[in-house]
C-alpha positions in Angstrom: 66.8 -12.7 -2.6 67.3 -16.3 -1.2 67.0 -17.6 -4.8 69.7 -15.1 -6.0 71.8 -16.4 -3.2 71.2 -20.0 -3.9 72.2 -19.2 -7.4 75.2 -17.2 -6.8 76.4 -20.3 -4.2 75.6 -23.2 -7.4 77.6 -21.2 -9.7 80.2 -20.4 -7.4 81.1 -24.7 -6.7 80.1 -25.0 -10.7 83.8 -22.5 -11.1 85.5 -24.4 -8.6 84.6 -28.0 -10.2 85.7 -26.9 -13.3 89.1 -25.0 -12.2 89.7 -28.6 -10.2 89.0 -30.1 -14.0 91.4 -27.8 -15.5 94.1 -28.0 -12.9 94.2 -32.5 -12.9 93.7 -32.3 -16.4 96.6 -29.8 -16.7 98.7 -32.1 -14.6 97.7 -35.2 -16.9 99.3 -33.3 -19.8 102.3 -32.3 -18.2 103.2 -35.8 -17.3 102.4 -36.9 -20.8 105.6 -38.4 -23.0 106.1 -37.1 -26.6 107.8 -38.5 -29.0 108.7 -36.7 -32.7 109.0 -39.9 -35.2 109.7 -37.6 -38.2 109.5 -34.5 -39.7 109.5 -34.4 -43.7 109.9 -31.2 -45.8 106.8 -30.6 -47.7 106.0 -27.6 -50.6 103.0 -26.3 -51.7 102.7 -25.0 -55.4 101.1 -21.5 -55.4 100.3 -18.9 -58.1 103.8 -16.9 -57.2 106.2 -20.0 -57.0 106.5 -22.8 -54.1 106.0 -22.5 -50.4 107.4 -24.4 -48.1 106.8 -25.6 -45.1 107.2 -29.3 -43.0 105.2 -31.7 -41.8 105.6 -33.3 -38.1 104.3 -36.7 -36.8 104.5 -37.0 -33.2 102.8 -40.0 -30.5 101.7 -38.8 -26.9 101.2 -41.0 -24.6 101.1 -41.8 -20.6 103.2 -44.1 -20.0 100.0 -46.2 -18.2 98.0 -47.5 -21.1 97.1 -44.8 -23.3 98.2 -43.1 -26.4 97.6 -41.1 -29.2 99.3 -39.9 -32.5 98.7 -36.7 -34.9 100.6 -35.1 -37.7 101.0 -31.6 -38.4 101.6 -28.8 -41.1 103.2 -25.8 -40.8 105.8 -23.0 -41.9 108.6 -23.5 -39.0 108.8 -26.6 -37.3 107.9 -25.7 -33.8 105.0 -24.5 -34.8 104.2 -28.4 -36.7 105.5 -29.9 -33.6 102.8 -28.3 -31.6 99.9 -28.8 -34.2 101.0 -32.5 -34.0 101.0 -32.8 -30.4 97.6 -30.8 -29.8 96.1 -33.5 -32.5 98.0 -36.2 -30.8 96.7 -35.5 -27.1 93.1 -35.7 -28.6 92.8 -39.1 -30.3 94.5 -41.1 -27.3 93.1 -44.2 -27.1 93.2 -46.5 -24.2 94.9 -49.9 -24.8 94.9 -52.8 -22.2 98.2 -54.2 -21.2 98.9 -57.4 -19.4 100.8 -56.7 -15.6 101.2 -53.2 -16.9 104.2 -54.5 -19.3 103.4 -56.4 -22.7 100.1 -57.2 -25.1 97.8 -59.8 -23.7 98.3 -61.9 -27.2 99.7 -61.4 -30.8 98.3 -59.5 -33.3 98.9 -58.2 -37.0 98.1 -54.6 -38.0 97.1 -53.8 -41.6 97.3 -50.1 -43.0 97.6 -49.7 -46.4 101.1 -50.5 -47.8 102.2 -50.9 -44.1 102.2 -54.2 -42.4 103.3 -54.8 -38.8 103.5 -57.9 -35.9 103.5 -58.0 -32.5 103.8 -60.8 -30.1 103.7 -60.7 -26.3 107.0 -61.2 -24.6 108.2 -62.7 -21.3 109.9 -60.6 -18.4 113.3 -59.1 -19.0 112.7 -59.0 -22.8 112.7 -55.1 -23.4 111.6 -53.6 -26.7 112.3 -55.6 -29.5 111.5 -52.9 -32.3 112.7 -50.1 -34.5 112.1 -46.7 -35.3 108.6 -45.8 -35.0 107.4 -48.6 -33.7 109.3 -48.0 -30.8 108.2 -44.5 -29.9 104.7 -45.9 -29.9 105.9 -48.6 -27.3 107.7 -46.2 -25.1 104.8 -43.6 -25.1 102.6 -46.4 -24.2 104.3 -47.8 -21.5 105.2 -51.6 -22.8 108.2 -53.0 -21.5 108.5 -56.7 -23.2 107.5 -57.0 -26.8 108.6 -58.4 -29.8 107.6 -56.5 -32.9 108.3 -56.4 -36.6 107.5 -54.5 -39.6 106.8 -56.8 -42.8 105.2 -54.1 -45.2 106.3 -50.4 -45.7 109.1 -48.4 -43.8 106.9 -45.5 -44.1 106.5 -43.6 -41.0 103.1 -43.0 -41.3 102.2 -46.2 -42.2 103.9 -48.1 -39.4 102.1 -45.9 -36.8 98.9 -46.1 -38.4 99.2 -49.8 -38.8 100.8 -50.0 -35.3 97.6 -48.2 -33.9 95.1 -50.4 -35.8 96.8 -53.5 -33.8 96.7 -52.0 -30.6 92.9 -50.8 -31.0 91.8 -54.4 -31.5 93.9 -55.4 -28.4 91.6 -57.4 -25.6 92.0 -58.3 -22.6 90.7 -61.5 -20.7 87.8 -59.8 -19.2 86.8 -58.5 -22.0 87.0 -61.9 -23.4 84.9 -63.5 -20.3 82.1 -61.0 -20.7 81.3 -61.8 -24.0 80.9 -65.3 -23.2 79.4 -65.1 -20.1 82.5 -66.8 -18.5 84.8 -66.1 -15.3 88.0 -64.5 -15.6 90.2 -67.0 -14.3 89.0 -70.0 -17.1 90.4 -68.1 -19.8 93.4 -67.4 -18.6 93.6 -71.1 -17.2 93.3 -71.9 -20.9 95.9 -69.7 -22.1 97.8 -71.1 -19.3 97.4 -74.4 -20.3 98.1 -73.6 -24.0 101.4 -71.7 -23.1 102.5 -75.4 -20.9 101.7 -77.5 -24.1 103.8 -75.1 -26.2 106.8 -75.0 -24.1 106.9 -79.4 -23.8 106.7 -79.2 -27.7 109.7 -76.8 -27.7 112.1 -79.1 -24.7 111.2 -82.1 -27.0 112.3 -80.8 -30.1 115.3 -79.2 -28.3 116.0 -83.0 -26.6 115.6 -84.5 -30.2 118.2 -81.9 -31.6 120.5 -82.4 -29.1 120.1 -86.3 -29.4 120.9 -85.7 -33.3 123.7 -83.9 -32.9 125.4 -86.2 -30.4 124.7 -89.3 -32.8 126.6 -86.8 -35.6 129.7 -86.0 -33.3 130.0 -89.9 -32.2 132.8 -91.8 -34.9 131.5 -94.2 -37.3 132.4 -98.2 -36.0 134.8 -99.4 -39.1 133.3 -102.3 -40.9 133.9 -105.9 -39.5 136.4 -107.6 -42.2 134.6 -110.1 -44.1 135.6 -113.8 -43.3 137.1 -115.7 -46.3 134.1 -118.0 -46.1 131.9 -115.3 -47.1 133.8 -115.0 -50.1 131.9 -115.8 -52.8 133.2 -116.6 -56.5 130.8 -115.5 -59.6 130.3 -118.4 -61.5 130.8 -118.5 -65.5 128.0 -117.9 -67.4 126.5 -120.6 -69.4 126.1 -120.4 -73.1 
């Protein structure tokens, strides 16, 4: 009888544990940001004609660091929405940002025809970017970043290559554990780069400025020749 109890009692906190799960992971969803990037119209040749139907692609994210995409099939579009989002909410992927507001360094992302680039931005910046691109952002939670696509205006293609930047994304401790290093000497360096890149930028911006001044100034008109300068070309000789 005791063992029965002691049963009874281990499954009894095993429900509770899980309805906790359920409930946080419930809330977790509900905070979650979607956004639809598009929603094509698709067919599908069968033996009595064409069916149609549309396809959704839709990014979930947090808001804090993680998010996801997924696409979806289906007859109405609700119901593609919703096979898009459930996809979505599974392959989130986490993605470190620096102070919780921009990528920690550039980066290029490659898929297929699609070809985009992102560079970390100061403070104050906002999202620099366009179209799908920028739901990503947004769902992710950047705030400063400079982005652009060079390849394909595909969609599906700027996510997917959007995604494959943001997966290779690492952050300084990453960085230090791989080389057995602290925390605070890489970003020292990356400090120290970022000083050497701005005094290469005041100089040329002095040296433009110093240009254009020497441009505005008028030209000094040419001191008259004196008539002893004056020279004669002599004849020739046979």
């Amino acid at each position: 009888m005791l063992r029965v109890k002691r049963d009874l009692h281990f499954s009894g906190d095993n429900e509770m544990a899980m309805n906790m799960a359920k409930a946080e992971r419930s809330k977790h969803e509900d905070e979650l940001v979607e956004k639809l990037v598009s929603i094509n119209r698709v067919s599908k040749v069968v033996k009595g004609g064409r069916r149609m139907g549309f396809a959704a692609l839709v990014v979930v994210g947090d808001g804090r660091g993680r998010v996801g995409f997924g696409t979806g099939k289906a007859r109405e579009v609700p119901a593609a929405i919703k096979k898009a989002t459930g996809k979505a909410r599974v392959q989130m992927v986490k993605v470190p940002l620096r102070e919780g507001r921009t990528l920690h360094h550039d980066i290029t992302g490659v898929f297929g025809a699609g070809r985009v680039h992102m560079r970390a931005a100061p403070p104050g910046t906002g999202i620099i970017a366009g179209g799908p691109m920028r739901a990503v952002f947004e769902a992710l939670g950047i705030q400063d970043v400079v982005s652009k696509s060079i390849g394909s205006s595909n969609p599906n293609n700027m996510v997917r290559a959007s995604f494959e930047a943001l997966e290779r994304m690492v952050s300084p401790r990453d960085i230090a554990a791989k080389r057995n290093k602290k925390v605070a000497d890489i970003i020292a360096r990356r400090v120290q780069q970022g000083s050497k890149e701005s005094e290469s930028s005041a100089k040329e911006s002095d040296e433009a400025e110093k240009k254009a001044a020497t441009k505005s100034q008028p030209k000094k008109e040419d001191a008259k020749a004196s008539p002893k300068e004056a020279t004669t070309e002599k004849p020739k000789a046979e």
